[in-house]
Backbone bond lengths (Angstrom), bond angles and torsions (degrees), N, CA, C in turn:
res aa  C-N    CA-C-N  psi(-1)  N-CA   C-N-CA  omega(-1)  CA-C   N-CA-C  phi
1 X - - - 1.457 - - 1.525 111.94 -
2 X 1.758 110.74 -32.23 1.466 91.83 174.16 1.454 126.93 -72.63
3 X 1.493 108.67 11.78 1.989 96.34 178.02 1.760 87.95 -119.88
4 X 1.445 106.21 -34.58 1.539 77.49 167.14 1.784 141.02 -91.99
5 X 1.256 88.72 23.45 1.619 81.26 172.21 2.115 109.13 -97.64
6 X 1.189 92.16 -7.30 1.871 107.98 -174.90 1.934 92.47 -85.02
7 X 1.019 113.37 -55.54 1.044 105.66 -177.77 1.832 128.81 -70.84
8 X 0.992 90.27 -21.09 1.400 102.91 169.66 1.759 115.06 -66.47
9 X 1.216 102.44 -32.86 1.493 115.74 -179.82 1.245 118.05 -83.21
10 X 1.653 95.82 -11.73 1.703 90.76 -171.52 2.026 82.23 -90.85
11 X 1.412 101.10 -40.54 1.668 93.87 -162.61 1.686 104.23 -33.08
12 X 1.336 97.89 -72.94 1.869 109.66 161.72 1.299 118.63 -8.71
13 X 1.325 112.46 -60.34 1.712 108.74 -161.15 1.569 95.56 -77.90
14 X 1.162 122.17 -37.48 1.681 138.37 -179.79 1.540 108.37 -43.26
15 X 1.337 104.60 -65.96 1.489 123.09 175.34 2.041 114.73 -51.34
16 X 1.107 104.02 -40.06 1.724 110.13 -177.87 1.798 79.99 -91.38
17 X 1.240 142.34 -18.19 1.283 105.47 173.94 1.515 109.47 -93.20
18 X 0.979 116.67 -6.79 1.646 111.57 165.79 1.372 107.85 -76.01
19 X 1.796 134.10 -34.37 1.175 130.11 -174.82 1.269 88.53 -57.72
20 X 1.312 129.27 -55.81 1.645 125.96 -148.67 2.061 95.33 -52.50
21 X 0.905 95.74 -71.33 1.849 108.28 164.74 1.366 112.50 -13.11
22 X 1.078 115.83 -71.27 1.548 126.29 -162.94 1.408 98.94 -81.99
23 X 1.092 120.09 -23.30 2.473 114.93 -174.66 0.981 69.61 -93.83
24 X 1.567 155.36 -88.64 1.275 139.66 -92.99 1.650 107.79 -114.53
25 X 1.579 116.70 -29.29 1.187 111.90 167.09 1.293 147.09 -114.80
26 X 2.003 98.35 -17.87 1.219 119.88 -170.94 1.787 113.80 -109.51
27 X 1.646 102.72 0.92 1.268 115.27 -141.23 2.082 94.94 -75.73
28 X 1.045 114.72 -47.36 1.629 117.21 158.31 1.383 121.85 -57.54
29 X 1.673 129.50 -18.95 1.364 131.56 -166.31 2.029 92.69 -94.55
30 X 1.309 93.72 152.75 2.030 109.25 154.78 1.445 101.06 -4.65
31 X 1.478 108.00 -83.93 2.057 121.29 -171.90 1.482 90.66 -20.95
32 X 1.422 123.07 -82.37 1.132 154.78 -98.72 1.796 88.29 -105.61
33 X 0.844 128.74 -54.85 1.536 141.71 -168.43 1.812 84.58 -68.76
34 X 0.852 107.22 -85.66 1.589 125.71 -173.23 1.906 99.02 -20.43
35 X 1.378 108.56 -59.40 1.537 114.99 -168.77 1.326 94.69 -66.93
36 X 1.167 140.58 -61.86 1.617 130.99 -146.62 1.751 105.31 -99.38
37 X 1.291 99.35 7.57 1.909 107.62 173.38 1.785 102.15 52.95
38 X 1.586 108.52 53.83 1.251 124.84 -170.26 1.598 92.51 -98.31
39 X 1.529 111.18 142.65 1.642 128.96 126.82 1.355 107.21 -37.39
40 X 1.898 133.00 -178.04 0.686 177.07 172.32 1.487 106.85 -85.31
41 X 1.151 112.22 -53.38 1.494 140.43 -140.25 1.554 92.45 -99.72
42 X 1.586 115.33 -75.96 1.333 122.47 175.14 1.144 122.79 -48.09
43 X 1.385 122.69 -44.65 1.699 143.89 151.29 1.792 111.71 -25.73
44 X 0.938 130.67 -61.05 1.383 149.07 -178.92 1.819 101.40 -84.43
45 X 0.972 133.55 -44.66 1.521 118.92 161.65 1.618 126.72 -60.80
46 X 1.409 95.08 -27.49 1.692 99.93 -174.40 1.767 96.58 -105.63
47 X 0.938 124.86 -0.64 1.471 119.28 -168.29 1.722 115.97 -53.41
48 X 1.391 98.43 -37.93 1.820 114.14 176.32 1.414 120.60 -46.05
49 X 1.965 101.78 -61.18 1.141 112.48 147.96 1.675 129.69 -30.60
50 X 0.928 99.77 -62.91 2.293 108.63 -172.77 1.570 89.42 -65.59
51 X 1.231 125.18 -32.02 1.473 106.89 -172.16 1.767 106.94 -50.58
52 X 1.483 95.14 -45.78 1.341 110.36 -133.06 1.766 86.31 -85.68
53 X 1.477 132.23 -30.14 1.261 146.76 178.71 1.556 96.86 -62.69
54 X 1.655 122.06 -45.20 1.123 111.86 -169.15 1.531 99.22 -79.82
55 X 1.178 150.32 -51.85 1.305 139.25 -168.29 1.588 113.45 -62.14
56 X 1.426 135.86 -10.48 1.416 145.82 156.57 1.423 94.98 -50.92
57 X 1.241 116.62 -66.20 1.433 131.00 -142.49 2.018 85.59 -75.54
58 X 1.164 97.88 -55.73 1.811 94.89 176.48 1.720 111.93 -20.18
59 X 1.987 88.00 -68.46 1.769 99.27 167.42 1.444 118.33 -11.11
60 X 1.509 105.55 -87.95 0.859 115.96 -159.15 1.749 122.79 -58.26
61 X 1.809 98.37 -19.13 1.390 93.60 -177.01 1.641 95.21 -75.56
62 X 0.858 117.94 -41.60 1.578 107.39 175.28 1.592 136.18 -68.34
63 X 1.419 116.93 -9.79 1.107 116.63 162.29 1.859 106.29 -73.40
64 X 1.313 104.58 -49.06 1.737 107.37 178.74 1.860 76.81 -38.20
65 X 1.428 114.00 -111.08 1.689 128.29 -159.04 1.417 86.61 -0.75
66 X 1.503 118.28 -86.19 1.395 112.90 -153.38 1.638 116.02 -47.88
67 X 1.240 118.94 -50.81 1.761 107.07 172.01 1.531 97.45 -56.98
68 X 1.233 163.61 -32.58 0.895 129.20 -148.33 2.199 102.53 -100.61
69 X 1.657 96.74 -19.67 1.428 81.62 177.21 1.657 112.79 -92.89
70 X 1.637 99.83 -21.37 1.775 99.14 171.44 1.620 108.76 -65.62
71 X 1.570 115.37 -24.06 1.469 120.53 -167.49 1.346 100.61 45.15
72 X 1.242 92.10 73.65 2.147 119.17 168.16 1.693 88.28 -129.70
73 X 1.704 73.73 107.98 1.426 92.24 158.27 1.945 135.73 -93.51
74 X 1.185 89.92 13.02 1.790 114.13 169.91 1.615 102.89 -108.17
75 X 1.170 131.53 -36.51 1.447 122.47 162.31 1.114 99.61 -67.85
76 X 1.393 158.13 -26.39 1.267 133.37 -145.15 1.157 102.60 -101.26
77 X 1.722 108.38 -46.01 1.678 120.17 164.48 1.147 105.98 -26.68
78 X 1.454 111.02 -87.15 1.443 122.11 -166.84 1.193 124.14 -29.30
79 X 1.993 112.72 -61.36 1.535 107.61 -178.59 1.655 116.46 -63.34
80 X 1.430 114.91 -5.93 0.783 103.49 -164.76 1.707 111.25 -101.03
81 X 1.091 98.71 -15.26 1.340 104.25 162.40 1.627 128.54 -81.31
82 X 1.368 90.63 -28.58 1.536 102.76 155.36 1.983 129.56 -30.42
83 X 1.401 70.15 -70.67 1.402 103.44 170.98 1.905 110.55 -52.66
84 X 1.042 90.89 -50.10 2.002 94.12 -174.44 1.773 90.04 -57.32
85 X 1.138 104.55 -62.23 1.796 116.03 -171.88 1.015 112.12 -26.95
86 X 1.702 117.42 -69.90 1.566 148.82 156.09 1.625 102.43 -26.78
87 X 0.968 153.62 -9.43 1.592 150.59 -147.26 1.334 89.77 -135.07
88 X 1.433 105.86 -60.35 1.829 101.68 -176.20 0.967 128.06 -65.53
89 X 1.464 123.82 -45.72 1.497 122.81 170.19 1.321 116.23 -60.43
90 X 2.048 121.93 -22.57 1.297 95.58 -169.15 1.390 111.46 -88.35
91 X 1.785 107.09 -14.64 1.122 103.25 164.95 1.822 149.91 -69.06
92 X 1.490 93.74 -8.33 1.276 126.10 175.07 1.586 119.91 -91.17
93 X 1.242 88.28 -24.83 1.905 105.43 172.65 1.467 91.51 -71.04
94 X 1.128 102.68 -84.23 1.591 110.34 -178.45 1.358 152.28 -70.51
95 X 1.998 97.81 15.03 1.602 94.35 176.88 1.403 104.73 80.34
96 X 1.121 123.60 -12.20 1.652 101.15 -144.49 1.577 99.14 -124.08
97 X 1.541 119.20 104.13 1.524 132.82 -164.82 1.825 90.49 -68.12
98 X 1.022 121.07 -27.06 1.777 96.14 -157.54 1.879 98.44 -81.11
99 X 1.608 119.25 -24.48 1.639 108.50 159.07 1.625 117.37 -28.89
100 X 1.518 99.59 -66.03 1.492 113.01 -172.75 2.116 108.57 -57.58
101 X 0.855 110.65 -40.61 1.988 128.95 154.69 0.976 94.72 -40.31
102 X 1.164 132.32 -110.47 1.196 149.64 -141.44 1.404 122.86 -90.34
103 X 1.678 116.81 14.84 1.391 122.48 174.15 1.484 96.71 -135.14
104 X 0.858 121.67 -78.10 1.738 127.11 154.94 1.281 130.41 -17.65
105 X 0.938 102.97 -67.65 1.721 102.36 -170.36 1.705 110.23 -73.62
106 X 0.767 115.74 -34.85 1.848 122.58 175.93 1.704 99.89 -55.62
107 X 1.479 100.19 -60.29 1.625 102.60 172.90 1.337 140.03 -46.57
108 X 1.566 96.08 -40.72 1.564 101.67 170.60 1.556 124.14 -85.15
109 X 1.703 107.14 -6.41 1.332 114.26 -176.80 1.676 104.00 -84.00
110 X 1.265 116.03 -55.34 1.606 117.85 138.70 1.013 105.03 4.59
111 X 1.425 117.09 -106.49 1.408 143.74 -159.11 1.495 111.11 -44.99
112 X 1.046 132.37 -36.59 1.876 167.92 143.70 0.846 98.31 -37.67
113 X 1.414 146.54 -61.29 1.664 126.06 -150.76 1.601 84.41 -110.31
114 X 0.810 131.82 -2.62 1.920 136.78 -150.13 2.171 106.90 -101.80
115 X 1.601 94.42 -42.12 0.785 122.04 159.48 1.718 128.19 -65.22
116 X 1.034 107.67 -54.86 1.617 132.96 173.61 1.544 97.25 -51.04
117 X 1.298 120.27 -68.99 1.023 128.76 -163.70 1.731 111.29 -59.27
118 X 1.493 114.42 -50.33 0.981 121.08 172.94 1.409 126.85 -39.45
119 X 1.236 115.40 -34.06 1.506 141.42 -138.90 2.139 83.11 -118.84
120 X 0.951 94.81 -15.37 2.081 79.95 -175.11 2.071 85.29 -118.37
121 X 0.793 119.10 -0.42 1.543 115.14 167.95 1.713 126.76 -76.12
């Protein structure tokens, strides 16, 4: 558990740095249309928005980095609960169980082995 709870955090921070990617750069291109089951049209009206969703998400990949090179384990909590929060609501916004999958559950497994580990150190 102690190499996988570090890596788990990095998967996390990895994953919100691809969100940052996809809202902020790809979010009007093919990638970007394709993932969010966007128009063209709607894509380019909301794009301001995704910018601004993707640079949150940047945050957070960098608060993970930073707890993990300060090894602050109260930053790490936090973003990482962040992140669980961030999963539920978007999945609850949107109907859409694989947010809570694929934003959530990585986070709390994190947080799970991160914890664990802490606690046998």
């Amino acid at each position: 558990m102690k190499i996988l709870a570090p890596l788990l955090v990095v998967l996390v921070a990895l994953e919100h740095l691809w969100f940052l990617v996809l809202e902020m750069f790809l979010f009007t291109k093919p990638t970007g249309l394709q993932t969010f089951h966007q128009t063209q049209q709607s894509a380019d009206t909301c794009a301001v928005l995704a910018m601004n969703q993707g640079l949150y998400n940047g945050f957070l990949a960098a608060g993970l980095v930073t707890a993990l090179i300060t090894k602050s384990q109260l930053l790490r909590r936090f973003v990482l609960v962040c992140v669980i929060v961030a999963g539920i609501y978007g999945s609850a916004t949107l109907g859409d169980k694989a947010v809570f999958v694929g934003q959530s559950v990585p986070a709390l497994l994190a947080l799970l082995c991160s914890e664990w580990a802490d606690r046998r150190a």
